[in-house]
N, C-alpha and C positions, 0 to 999 in steps of 0.2 A: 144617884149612881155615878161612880166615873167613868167617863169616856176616853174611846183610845181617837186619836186623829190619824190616819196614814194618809202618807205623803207620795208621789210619784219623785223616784231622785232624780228624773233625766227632766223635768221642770223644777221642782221644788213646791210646785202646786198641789192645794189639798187632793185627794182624792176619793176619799169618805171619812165617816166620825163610824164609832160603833160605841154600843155601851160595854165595859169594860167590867173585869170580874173583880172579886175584893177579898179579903183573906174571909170573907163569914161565906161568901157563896162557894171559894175554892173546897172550904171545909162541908161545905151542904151537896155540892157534886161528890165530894169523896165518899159521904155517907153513902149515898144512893145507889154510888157505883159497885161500892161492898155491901149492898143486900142486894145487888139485881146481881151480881157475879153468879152464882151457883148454879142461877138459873139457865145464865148461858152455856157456862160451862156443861150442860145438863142435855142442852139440844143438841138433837143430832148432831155429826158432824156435816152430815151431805147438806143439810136445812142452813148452816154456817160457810160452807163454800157456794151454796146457791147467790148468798146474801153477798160473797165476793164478786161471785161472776157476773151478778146484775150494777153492783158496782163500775167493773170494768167496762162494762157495756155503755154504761151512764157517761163516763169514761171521753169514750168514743164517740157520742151523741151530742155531747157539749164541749166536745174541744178548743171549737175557735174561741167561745166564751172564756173558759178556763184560762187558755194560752194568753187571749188580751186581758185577762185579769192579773196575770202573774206579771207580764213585763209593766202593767200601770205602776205595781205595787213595788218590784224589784228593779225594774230598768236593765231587764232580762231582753235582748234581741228577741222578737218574735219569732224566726226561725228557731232559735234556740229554746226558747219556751215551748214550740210546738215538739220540737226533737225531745225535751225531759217527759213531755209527756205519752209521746210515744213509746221511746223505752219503759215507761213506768210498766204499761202492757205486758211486755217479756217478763217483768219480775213477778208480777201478779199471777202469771199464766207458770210458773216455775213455784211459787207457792200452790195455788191449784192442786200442781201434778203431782208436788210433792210432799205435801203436809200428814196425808191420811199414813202414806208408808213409813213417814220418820217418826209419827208419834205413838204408832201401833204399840202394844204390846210386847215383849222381846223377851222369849223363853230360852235362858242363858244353862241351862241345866236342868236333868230330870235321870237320876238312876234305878227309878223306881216305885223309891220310898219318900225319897224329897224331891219336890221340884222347886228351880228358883226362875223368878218373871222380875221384869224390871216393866214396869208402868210409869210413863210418862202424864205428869198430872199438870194443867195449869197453877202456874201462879199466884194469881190472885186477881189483884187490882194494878195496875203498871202505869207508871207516871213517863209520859213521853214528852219531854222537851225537846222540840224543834227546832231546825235552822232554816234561815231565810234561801240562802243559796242556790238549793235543790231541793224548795219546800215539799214537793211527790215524791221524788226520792228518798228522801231522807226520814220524811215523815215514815210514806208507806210501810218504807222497812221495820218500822216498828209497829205498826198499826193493824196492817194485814195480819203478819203471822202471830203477831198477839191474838187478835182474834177468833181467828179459824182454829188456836189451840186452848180456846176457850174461858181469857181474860178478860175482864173490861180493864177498859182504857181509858185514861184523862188527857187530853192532848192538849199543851200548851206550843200551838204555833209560833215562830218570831214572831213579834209585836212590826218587824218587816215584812210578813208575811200573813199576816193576821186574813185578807181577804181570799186567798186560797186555803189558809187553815179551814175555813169555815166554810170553802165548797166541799172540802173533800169532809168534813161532818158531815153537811148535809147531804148530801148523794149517798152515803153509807146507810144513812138513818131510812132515806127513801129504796134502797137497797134491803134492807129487811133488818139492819143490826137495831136493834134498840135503842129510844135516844138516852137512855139511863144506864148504857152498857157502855158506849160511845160519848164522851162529854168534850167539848173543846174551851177552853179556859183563855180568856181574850186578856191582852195585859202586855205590860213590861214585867221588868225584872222582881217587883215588887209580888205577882203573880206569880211568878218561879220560883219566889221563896215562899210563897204559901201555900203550892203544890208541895214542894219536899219535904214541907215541916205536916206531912200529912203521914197517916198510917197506911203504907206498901207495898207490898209485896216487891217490887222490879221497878229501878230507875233508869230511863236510857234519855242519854241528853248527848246534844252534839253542838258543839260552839269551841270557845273557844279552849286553852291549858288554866289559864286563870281562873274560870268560872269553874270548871270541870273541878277544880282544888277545892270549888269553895262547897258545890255540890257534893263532895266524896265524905266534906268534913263533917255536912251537916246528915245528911243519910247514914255515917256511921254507925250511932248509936240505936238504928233500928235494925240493924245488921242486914237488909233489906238487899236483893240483887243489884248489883251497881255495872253499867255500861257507860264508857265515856270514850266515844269518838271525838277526841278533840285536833287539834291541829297538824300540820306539817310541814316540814321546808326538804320538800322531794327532790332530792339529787337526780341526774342525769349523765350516764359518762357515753360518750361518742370515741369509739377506737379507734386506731390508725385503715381498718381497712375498712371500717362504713362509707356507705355513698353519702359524701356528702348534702347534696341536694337535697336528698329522699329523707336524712334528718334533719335534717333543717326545717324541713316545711313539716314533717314531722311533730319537732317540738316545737316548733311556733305557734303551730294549734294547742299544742299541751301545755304550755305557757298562758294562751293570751284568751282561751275559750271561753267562755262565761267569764269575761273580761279580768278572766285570772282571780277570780272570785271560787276556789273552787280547795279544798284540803288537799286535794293529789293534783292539783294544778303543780306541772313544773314549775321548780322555782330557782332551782341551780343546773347550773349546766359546765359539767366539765370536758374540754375539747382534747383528744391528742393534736400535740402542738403541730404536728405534720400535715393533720386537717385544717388547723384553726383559723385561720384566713377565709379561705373557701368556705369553709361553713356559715362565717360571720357574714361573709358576703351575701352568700345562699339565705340565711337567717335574716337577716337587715331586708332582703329585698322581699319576703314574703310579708314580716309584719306592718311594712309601709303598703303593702295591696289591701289589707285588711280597711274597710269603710267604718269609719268611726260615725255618729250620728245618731238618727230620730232612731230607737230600740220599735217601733211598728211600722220601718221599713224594711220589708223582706228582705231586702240587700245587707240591711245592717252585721255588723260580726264586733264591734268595741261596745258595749252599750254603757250606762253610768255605774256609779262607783254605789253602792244601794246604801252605805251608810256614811255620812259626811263625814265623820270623825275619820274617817279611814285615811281621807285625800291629804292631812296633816303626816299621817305616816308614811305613808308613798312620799312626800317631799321630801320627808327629816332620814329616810335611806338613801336617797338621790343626793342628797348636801352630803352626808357623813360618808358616803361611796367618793365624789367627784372631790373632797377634801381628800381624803386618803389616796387620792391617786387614780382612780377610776376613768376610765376616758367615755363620754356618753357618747351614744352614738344618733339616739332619739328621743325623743319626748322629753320626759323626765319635769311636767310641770300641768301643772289644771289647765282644763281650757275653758276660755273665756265663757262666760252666757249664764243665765239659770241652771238652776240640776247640780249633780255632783258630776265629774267629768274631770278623768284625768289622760293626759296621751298616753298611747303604748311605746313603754322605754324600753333600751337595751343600753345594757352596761360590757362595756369589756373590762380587762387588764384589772379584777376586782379580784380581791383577797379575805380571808377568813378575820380580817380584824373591819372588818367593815356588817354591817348591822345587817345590810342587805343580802350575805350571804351566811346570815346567822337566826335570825327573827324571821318568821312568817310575816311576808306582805301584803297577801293576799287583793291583788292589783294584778293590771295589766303591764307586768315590769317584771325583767327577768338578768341576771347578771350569768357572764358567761368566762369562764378561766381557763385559761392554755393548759395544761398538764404536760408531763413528760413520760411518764407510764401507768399501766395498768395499778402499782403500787399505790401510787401517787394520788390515784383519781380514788381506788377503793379508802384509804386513808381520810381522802377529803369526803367523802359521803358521810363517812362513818363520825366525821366529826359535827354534830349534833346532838342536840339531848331529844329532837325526833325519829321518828321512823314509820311514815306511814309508808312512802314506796320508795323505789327506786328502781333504775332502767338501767340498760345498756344497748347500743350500736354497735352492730356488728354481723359481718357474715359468719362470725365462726358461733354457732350455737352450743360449742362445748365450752367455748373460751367464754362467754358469757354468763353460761352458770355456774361455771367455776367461781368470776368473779362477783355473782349476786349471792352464792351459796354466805359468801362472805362477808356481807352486806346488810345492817340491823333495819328490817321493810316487816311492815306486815304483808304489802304485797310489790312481788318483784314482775318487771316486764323485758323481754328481749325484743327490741325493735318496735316498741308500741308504748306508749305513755295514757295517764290520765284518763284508766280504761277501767270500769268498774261492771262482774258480773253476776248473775243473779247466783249462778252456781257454784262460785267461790267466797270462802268467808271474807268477811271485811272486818280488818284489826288492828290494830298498830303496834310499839314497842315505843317503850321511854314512855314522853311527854305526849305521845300521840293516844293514848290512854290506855285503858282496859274492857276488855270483852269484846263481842263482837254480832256481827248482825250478818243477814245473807248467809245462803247455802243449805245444808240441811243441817249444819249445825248450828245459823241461825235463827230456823224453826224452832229446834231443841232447848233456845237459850229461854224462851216462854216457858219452860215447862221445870217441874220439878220431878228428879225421878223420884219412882217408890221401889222400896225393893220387896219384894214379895218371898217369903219361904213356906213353901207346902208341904206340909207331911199326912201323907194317907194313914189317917187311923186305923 
């Protein structure tokens, strides 16, 4: 059998083997999944949120384990680890409340003689490719309300997250879900391609534009549901009459949080030039407060880079920024030791022919550009082939959605950045892909309608 090795990036040091899945087992889970479906789909609904709630419960009972298991595996700060999974909570409890009303039945017409019903049915079987980043997050979002709407699920965790993939199986299983409704599929890439080359019903996969291309091309021909959260390079505009300070520290958190390892992690930042000084000021001195170091000291806020390959691209936008004119102001280089580890940079005086304000970098590295107006800054957001979010600063909340109305985001923020809720959908536009998760129309997205037409004999 093959095995997978994970690694901790903040040493470099093993941290388990597991045995690894193969394109004949990914096919023998998918069999299983599609005879046990019907059954589930079949149980109660309350019997299917019980199996949630004992979930969350599980949850909460092994958190510190969970939390030290994520940052071993990602080189996720443990405060931060502990924070993903506390939110996870709210989302689950927003599923709960809301699942049994958005999938009800819905009697759209009745004159008499004809009635018409829309019935929300599940899916099928639903293929979940996950990200390392916000393994509970990300994952859940597809796992829960597949479930509770009465799917089975194949879950292929990152191959960087493979050891939280497979608590959050198991706690489910011991939860009451089936282990044959419920399957987690361990692997690299090699795995991901022999989950899609499976028969479908719903694909939801979350990485990178690349990958996402290659997932849509091979899923095609089963014409199967297709979701693809994939990247973003989220603009920022700060106006002339934001407090500077209060954005600044603002987005420096929305920059550098989960060590800017995040799809709605700021990544551009444009300044009215009236502010621009003071902000950078205000800006510079918050991300130098920030503790770089061991990710299972509570203190910690920089933690490691989770995938090595990455700290090659963080340097090659730092070179092709400071070539073109870029003035650095910090970091901008690996630090020294074991692990993957890079400092938290700031770029100024950077422009749209530089890499760094074009390409997602997904790092603790953020480039920030003077502007001269509202035109200006809405122009340069909009210049991207992404669009996951985008913000703005400002006390005038009408002059702000004026200019977000304007603005191609799946989701837009005034005064609040890199903010993600259980009650609003999550989606993007462009290269940041298609469909969406969260809300009650991300329940919905599990489901097939039926349209019903009655006529009394």
């Amino acid at each position: 059998m093959p095995t997978l090795v994970i690694f901790n990036p903040a040493t470099g040091a093993p941290v388990a083997e597991r045995l690894a899945d193969s394109a004949a087992t990914v096919a023998e889970k998918a069999a299983t999944a599609r005879a046990a479906q019907p059954a589930w789909a079949a149980t109660p609904l309350a019997q299917r949120l019980a199996a949630i709630r004992a979930f969350r419960a599980a949850l909460v009972a092994e958190a510190d384990t969970l939390a030290a298991t994520l940052t071993s595996e990602v080189g996720k700060p443990i405060a931060q680890a502990r924070n993903e999974l506390n939110g996870l909570l709210s989302r689950i409890d927003f599923f709960l409340a809301q699942t049994e009303a958005t999938i009800a039945d819905e009697p759209v017409f009745d004159d008499g003689g004809m009635r018409e019903r829309i019935e929300h049915r599940p899916l099928g079987v639903v293929g979940n490719i996950s990200a390392w980043n916000y393994p509970y997050f990300v994952g859940c979002n597809v796992i829960v309300p597949a479930l509770l709407t009465g799917n089975a699920v194949l879950y292929k965790p990152s191959e960087f997250a493979t050891l939280t993939g497979l608590h959050i199986t198991r706690l489910l299983h011991a939860a009451g879900v089936p282990s044959n409704v419920l399957q987690c599929l361990v692997g690299g890439g090699d795995v991901g391609a022999a989950l899609v080359a499976q028969r479908l019903d719903g694909l939801f996969f979350t990485g990178s534009h690349a990958t996402g291309v290659r997932i849509a091309q091979a899923v095609a021909p089963q014409l199967a549901k297709l979701q693809l959260e994939l990247g973003g390079k989220d603009p920022v505009y700060v106006r002339p009459d934001a407090d500077p300070m209060a954005a600044a520290e603002s987005l420096a958190d929305g920059a550098m949080y989960n060590t800017g390892q995040s799809c709605c992690a700021v990544e551009r930042i444009y300044v009215h030039e009236v502010l621009h000084d003071a902000f950078v000021e205000h800006f510079l001195a918050t991300v130098k407060g920030f503790k770089v170091g061991d990710p299972t000291d509570p203190a910690t806020y920089i933690g490691a880079i989770t995938r090595a390959p990455q700290l090659a691209v963080l340097e090659a936008q730092v070179a092709d920024a400071v070539a073109k004119g870029a003035k650095l102001l910090t970091g901008g280089q690996r630090l020294p030791g074991p692990g993957n580890w890079f400092a938290p940079t700031v770029l100024t005086q950077v422009n749209h022919t530089m890499e760094l304000m074009r390409e997602e970098s997904f790092g603790p590295i953020i480039g920030i550009q003077s502007v001269r107006s509202d035109g200006e800054a809405v122009a340069l957001m909009n210049d991207t082939r992404y669009g996951l979010t985008a913000g703005v600063y400002s006390k005038d909340e009408a002059k702000a959605r004026e200019l977000l109305a304007r603005v191609n985001a799946g989701s837009v923020y005034w005064n609040c950045c890199d903010r993600v809720s259980p009650r609003l959908p999550w989606s993007g536009c462009g290269d940041s892909g298609v469909g969406l998760t969260l809300s009650t129309h991300g329940i919905q997205t599990f489901t097939r309608p039926r349209a019903w037409h009655l006529r009394q004999a």
